[in-house]
C-alpha positions in Angstrom: 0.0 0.0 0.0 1.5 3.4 -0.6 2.9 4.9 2.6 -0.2 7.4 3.8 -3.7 6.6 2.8 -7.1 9.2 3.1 -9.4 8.1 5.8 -12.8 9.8 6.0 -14.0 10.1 9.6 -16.5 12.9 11.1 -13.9 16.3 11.5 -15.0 16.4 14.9 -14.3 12.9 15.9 -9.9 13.7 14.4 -8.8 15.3 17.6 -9.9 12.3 19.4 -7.3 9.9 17.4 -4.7 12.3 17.3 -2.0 11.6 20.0 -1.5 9.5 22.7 -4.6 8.5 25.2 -5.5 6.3 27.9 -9.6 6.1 27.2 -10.9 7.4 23.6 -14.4 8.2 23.8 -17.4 10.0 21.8 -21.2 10.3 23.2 -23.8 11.8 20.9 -27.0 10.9 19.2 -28.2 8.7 16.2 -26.6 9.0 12.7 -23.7 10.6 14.3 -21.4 8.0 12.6 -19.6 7.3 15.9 -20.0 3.7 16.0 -18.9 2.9 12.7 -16.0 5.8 13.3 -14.6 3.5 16.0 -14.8 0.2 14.1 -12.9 1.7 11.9 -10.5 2.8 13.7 -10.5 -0.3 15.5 -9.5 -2.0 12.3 -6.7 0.7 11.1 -5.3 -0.4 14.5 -5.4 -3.7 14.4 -3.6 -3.1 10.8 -0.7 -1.5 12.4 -0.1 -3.4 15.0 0.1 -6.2 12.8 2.1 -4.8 10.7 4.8 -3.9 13.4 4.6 -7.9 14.6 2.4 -6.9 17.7 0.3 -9.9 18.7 -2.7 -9.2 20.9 -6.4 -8.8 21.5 -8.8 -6.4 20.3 -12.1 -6.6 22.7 -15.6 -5.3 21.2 -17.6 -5.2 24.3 -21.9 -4.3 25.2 -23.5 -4.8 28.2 -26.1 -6.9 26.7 -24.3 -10.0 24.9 -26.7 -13.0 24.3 -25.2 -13.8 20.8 -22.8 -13.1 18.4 -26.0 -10.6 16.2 -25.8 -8.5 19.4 -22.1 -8.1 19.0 -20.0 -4.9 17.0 -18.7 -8.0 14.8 -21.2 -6.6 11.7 -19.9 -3.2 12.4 -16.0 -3.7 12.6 -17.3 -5.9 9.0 -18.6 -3.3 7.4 -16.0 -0.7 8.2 -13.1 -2.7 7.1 -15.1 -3.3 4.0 -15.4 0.1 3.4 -12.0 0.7 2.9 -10.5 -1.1 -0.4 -6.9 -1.1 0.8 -8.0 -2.3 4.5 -9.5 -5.5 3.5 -7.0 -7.4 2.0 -5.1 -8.0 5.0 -8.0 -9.0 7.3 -9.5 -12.9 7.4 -13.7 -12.5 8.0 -15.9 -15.1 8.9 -19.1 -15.4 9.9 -18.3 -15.4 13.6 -14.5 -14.2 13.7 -12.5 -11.5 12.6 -8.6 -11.3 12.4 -5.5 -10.3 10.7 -4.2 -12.7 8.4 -1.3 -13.2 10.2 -3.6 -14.0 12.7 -1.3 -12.1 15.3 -4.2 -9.6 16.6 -7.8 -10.9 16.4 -11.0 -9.3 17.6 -12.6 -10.8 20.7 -16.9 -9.9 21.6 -17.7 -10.3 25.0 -20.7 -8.8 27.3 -19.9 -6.4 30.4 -22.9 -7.1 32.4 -22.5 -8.9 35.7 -22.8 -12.7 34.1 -20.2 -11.9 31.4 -18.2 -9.4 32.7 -15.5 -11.8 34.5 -14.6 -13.2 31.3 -13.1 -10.4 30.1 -10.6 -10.9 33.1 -9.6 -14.2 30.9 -7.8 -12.5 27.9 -4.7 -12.1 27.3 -2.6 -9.2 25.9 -6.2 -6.8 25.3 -4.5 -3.8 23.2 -7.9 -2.1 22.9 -11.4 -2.5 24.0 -14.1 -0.7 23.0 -17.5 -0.6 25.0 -20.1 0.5 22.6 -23.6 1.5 23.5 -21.7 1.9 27.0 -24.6 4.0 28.9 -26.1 1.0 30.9 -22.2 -0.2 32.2 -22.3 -0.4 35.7 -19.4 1.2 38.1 -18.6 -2.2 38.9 -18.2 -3.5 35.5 -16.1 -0.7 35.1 -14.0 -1.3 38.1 -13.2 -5.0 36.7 -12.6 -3.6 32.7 -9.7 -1.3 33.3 -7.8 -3.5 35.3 -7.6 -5.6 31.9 -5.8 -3.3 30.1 -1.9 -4.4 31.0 -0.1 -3.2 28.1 1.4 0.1 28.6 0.1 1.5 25.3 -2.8 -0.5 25.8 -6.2 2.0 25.2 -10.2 1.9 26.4 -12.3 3.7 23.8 -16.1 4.4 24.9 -19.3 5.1 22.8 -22.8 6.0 24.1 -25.7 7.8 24.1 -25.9 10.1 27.1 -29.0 8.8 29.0 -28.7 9.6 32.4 -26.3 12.6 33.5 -25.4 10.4 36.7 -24.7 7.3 35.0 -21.4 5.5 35.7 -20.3 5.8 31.8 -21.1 9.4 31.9 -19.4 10.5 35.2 -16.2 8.2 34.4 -15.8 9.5 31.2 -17.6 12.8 30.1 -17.2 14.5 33.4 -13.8 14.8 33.9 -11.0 16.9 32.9 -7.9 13.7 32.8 -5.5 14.9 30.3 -5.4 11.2 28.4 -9.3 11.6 28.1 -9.9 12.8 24.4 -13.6 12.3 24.4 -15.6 14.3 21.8 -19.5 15.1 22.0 -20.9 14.6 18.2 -24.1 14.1 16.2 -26.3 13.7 13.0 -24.9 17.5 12.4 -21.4 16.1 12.6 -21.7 13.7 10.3 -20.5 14.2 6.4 -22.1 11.0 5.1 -25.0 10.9 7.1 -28.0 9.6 4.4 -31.3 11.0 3.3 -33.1 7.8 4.7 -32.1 8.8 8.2 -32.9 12.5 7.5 -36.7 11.2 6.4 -36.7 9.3 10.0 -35.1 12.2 12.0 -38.1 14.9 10.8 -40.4 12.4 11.0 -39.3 11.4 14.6 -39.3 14.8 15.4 -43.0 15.5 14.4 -44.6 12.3 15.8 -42.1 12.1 19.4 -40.7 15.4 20.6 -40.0 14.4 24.0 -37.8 11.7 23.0 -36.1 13.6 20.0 -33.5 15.6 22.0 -32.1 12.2 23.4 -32.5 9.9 20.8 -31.3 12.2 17.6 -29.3 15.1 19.6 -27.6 13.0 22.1 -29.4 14.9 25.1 -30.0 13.6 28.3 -33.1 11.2 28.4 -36.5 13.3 29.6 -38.8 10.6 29.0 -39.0 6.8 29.0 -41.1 5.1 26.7 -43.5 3.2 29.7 -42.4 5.2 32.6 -44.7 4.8 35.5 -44.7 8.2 36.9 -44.1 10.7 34.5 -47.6 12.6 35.6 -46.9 12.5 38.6 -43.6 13.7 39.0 -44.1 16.4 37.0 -47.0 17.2 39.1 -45.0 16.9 42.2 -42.9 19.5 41.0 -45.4 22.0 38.9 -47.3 22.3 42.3 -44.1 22.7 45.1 -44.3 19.3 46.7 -40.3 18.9 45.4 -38.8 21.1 47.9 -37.0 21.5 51.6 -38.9 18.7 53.9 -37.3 18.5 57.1 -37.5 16.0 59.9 -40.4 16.6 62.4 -38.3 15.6 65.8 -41.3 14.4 67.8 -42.9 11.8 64.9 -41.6 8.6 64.2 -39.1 7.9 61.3 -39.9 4.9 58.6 -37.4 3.4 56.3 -38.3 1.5 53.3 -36.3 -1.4 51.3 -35.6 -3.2 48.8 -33.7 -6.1 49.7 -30.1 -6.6 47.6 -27.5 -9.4 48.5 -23.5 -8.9 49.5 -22.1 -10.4 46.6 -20.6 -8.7 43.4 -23.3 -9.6 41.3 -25.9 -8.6 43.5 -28.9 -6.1 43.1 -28.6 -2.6 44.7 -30.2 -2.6 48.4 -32.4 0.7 48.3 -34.2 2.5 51.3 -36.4 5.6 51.6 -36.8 7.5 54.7 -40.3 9.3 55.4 -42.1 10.7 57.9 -46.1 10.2 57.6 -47.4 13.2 58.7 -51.6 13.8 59.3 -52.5 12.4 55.2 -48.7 13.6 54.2 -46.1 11.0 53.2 -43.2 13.0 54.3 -40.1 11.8 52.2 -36.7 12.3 53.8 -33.4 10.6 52.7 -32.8 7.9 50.1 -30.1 5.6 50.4 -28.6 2.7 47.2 -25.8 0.6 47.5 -24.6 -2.4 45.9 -23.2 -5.5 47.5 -22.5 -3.6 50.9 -23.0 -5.5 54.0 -25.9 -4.6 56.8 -23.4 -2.5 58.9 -23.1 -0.6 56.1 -26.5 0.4 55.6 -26.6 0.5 59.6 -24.0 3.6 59.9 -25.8 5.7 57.0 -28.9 5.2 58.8 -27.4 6.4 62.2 -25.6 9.1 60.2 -28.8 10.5 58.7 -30.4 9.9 62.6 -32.8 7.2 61.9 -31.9 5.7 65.5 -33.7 2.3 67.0 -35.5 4.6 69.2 -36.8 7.3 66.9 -37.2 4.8 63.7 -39.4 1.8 62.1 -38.1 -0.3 59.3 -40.4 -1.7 56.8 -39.0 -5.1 54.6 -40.4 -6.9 51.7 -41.9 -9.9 52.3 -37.8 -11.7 51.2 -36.8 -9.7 54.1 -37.4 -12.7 56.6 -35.5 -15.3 54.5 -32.0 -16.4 55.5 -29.9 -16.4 52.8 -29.3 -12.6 52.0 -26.7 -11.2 54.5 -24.4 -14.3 55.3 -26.4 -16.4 57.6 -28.7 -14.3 58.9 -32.3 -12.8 57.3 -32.5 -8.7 56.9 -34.9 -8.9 59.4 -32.7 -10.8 62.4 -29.7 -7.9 61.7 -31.8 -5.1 61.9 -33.7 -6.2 65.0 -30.2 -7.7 66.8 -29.0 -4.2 66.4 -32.5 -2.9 67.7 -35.0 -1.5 65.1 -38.6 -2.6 65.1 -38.9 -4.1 61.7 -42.1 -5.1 59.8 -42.3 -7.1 57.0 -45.1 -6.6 54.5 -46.5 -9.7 52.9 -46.0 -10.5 49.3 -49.1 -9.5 47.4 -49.0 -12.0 45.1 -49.4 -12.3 41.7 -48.9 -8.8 39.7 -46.9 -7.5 43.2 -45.3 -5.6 41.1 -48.1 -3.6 39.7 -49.9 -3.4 42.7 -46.6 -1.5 44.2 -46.9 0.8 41.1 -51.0 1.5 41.4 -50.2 2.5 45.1 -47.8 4.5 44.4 -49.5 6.3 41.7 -52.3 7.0 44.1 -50.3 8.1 47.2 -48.1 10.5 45.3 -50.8 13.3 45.7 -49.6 13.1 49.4 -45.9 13.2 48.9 -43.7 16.3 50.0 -40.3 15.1 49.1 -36.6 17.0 50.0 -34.6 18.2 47.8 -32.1 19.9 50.1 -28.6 18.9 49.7 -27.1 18.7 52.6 -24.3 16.2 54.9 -23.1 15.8 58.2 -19.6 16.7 56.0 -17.7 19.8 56.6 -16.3 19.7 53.4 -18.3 21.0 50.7 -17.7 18.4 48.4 -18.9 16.0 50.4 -21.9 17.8 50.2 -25.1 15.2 49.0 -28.7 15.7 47.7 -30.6 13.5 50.0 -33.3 12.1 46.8 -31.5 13.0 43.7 -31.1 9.1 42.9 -34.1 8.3 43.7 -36.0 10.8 41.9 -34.0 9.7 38.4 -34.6 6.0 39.4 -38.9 6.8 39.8 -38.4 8.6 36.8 -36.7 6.2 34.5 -39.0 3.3 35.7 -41.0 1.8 32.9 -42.8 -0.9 31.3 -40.5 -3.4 29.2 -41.4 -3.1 25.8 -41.9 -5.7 22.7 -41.3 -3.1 20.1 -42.4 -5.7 16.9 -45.8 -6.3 18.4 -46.3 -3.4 20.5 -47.2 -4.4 23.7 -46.2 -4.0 27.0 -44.3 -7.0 29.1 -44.5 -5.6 32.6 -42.1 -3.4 34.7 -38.4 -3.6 33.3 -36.0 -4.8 35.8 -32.9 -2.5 35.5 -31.3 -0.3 38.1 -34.1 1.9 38.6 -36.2 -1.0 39.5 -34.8 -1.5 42.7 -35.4 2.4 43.8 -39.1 2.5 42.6 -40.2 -0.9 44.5 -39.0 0.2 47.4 -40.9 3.5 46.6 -44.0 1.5 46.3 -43.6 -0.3 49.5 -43.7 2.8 51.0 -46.7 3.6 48.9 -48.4 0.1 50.3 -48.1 1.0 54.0 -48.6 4.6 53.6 -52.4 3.6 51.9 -52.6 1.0 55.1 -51.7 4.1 57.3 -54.1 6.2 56.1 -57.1 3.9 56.4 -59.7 5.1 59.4 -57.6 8.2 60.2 -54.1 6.8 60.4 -52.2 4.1 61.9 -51.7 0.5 60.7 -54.5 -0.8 59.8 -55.5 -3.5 62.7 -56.3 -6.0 60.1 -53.3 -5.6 58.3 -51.1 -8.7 58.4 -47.8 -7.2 58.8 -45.6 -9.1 60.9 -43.5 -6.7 63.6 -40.6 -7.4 65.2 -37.8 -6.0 67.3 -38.1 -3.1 69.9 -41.3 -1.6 71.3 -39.5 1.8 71.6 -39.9 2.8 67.7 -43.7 2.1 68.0 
C-alpha cells in the first residue's frame, strides 16, 4: 500500500485519534457516525499493530451479549469493508474476525454482571471498546480497566448520554484527565449521514418530541417510553411538593427497602426515609448501595439519625429469609441491632403492579426533599438526599416488545430496585391512612424488634 492513505471520519471525531490517550471516547446521538467511526479505527489499529509484529487482543464489548448478532462484529465488517486497501489483510468469517497473520484478532464479550468476568480471561487486550456503553455499571467498570496491561494498551467508549449520573457518563464525560480525548458529536457532525435517516429524523421529530432531544441530539433522556410516573412527578414538582422537607423531631421515622445481597453480582439494596405526617407522606433521605454488607446500611442510617429509638423499618416480604446477608435474614440484623422491623407480605401475583398502582395514588400526598445537605464539613462531600431516587422513579417503565407493541411488565434495570422500594412505602402509607391513620388493625404485617420505635 502506498505509505499514507485518506481516511474519512466525522472532523470532529480527528482530535480524538490524534496523540497518545488512555480512554478514547465520543457520546452523541443517532446518525452521528460514531459507532462505525470507532470500528474503523479499531480496524486501522489492528492493521498496524500487525504490521509492526504486535500480537494481541482487540475486545468489542456491550453490556447486553446473548449472541454473536448483538455483537460490534457486523460493524468492525462493514467498516473494514469500506476501505479497499483495508480489506485485503484482514480474514472475516461469519463469527471471527482477524489479521491474516492472525497475530491480533477481535474478541466480543458482554460487560454485564454474568459476562463481565470473562473479560478478566484474555490475554494481551490492546484495545477494547465498549459500545452503547450507557447502561455499564461502576462495577463493570471497576473489573474492565484493570484488563488493560499493556502500557500502550487503550479503552475507547461510545454511548448515548441517557442519564447525567450514570457511571459511563461521570467516568468519562465529566472529567477533565488529560489522556481523556472524548468528543460530544451528532447527525450535524456527520459528512455521510444519508437521506433515509434525514426522512426518520423529521419524522421522529413530528410524531415524538419528548424523545427527539435524546435519541437524535444526544441529550440527556426526559422521558422513557413506559415510565410509571411521568404525571406525577411532573405534578409533584409543577405544584411545590419537590422542595426542603425536614425531619419533624417528635414523629416517628420509617425506612423502606428493597432487599439486595452482598455479593458482586448482587442487586442494589435501596431504602427511603419518610415521615407520615396527618395524610402527608413525608419523604426524607434515600439511600442505594450495591453489594454492601448490613453494617453498612446501619451507619448511613445512624448518620442521617434514623436511631432504634426514633425509627421503624419496613421489609419486603424476602426480608425474613435467610440467605441474603451471610447467615442471617435482613430482618434478624436489623432487630439484633434494635430496630422494630415489619415485614409486609408478598401481594401476590402482579406485586409488582400493585406496588406501582399505590404509588400512583399516594403520590398526591408526597412532600419530598430536595435539600442537599451532609453531616460533611467539606463542601464536596456535600449530598442531595433524593436526587437518585427521583432519576430512578423517573426512569422506571414498562419493558417493551417493540415488533408487536405491547407492554411485558415493569423492566427490571437499576431503577427498578429504587421504585419498588418506593411502592412499598406507597403500600403501608395507603394501610396508614385507612380510618384516620395508623396501621391498619387487620393488616397482616408481621412486627418485630423493639417496642420503643412504636
Amino acid at each position: 500500500m502506498a505509505a499514507t492513505v485518506d481516511v474519512q471520519i466525522p472532523p470532529v471525531l480527528i482530535p480524538v485519534f490524534t496523540g497518545e490517550a488512555d480512554v478514547r471516547g465520543a457520546y452523541g446521538g443517532r446518525g452521528s457516525g460514531k459507532t462505525m467511526t470507532f470500528a474503523k479505527m479499531s480496524a486501522i489499529r489492528a492493521y498496524m499493530w500487525d504490521q509492526a509484529g504486535r500480537e494481541g487482543v482487540i475486545v468489542c464489548g456491550r453490556e447486553y451479549l446473548n449472541s454473536i448478532d448483538d455483537s460490534s462484529l457486523a460493524e468492525v465488517k462493514a467498516a473494514i469493508e469500506s476501505e479497499p486497501w483495508l480489506a485485503p489483510h484482514f480474514e472475516i468469517g461469519e463469527k471471527y474476525i482477524r489479521t491474516k497473520s492472525r497475530r491480533i484478532s477481535y474478541k466480543f464479550s458482554g460487560m454485564d454482571k454474568r459476562t463481565i468476568m470473562s473479560l478478566k480471561s484474555k490475554a494481551k487486550i490492546l484495545l477494547l471498546w465498549a459500545d452503547e456503553a450507557e447502561p455499564i455499571t461502576d462495577k463493570a467498570w471497576d473489573i474492565v480497566i484493570p484488563t488493560l496491561r499493556q502500557e500502550d494498551s487503550e479503552l475507547w467508549v461510545t454511548w448515548n448520554p441517557a442519564r447525567k449520573s450514570s457511571a459511563t457518563d461521570r467516568r468519562f464525560r465529566q472529567t477533565k484527565d488529560p489522556r481523556f480525548k472524548v468528543a460530544a458529536c451528532s447527525w450535524k457532525d456527520n459528512p455521510k449521514f444519508p437521506a433515509i435517516l434525514e426522512r426518520q429524523r423529521l419524522r421522529w421529530l413530528e410524531t415524538d418530541p419528548d424523545s427527539y432531544d435524546h435519541v437524535w441530539e444526544g441529550a440527556y433522556a426526559t422521558a422513557v417510553k413506559g415510565a410509571y410516573f411521568t404525571k406525577q412527578l411532573s405534578a409533584m414538582r409543577r405544584e411545590g411538593r419537590l422542595s426542603k422537607v425536614a425531619a419533624d423531631p417528635l414523629m416517628k421515622r420509617r425506612l423502606f427497602a428493597d432487599i439486595g445481597g452482598t455479593g458482586m453480582n448482587a442487586d442494589a439494596f435501596t431504602m427511603w426515609g419518610a415521615q407520615f405526617i396527618g395524610r402527608e407522606v413525608r419523604v426524607l433521605n434515600y439511600y442505594e448501595q450495591v453489594g454492601q454488607g448490613v453494617e453498612h446500611h446501619l451507619a448511613w442510617m445512624r448518620r442521617k439519625g434514623y436511631t432504634p429509638e426514633n425509627s421503624e423499618i419496613f421489609l419486603p416480604h424476602d426480608g425474613a429469609t435467610h440467605d441474603k446477608v451471610y447467615d442471617v435474614s435482613y430482618e434478624s440484623a436489623f432487630t439484633a441491632a434494635g430496630y422494630s422491623v415489619t415485614v409486609v407480605p408478598n401481594q401476590g401475583r402482579g406485586a409488582a403492579i400493585s406496588r406501582i398502582n399505590a404509588a400512583r395514588r399516594v403520590f398526591p400526598s408526597v412532600w419530598m426533599n430536595e435539600e442537599a445537605k451532609s453531616e460533611a464539613t467539606d463542601a464536596s462531600e456535600f449530598e442531595p438526599t433524593t436526587a437518585d431516587g427521583l432519576e430512578a422513579l423517573g426512569w422506571y417503565h414498562e419493558k417493551w416488545d417493540e415488533e408487536r407493541d405491547v407492554g411485558l411488565g415493569p423492566a427490571h434495570d437499576w431503577a427498578s430496585h429504587g421504585s419498588d422500594s418506593f411502592g412499598l412505602m406507597a403500600i403501608v402509607a395507603e394501610d396508614a391512612m385507612r380510618g384516620g391513620g395508623g396501621l391498619h388493625k387487620g393488616s397482616p404485617l408481621r412486627r418485630r424488634g423493639s417496642a420503643m420505635a412504636r
